[in-house]
VOGU-3710 file (C-alpha; in Angstrom, 3 decimals, decimal comma):
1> xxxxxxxxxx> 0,000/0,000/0,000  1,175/3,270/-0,656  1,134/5,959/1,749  -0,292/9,276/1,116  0,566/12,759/2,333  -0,944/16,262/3,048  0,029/19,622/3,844  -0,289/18,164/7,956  -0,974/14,627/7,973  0,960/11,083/6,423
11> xxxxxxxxxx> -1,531/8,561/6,227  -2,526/4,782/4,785  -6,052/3,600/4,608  -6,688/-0,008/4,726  -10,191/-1,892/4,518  -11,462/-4,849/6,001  -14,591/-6,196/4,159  -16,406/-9,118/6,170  -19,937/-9,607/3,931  -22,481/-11,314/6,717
21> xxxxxxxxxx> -25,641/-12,636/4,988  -28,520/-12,831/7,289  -28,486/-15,680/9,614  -24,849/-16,678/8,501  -26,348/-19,119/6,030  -23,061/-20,250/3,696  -24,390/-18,600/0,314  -20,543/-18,422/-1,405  -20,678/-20,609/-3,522  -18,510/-20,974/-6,783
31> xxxxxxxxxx> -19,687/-19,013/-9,025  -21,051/-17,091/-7,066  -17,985/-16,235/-4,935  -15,738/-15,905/-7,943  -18,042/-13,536/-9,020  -18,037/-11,323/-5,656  -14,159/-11,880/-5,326  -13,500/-10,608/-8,820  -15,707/-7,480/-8,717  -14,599/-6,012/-5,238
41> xxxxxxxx> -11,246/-6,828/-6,426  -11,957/-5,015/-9,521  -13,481/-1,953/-7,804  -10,091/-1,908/-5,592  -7,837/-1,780/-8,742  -9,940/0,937/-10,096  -10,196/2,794/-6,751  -6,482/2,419/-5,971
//
């Protein structure tokens, strides 16, 4: 990760996604997943 700086601060933002479906039912599957996986990893390219 790269850190950023302002005029007054030095900084570095990290995320921690946990995704909870209601009643922790195990709804990841395969595709599925993949397809979650791939677009929030997408989104984080994009977003830098």
């Amino acid at each position: 990760m790269r850190t950023k700086k302002t005029r007054h601060a030095v900084y570095n933002i990290n995320y921690h996604l946990v995704w909870c479906p209601k009643y922790r039912k195990p709804v990841s599957f395969g595709e599925l997943k993949t397809l979650v996986e791939n677009t929030i990893k997408e989104v984080c390219t994009q977003r830098g």
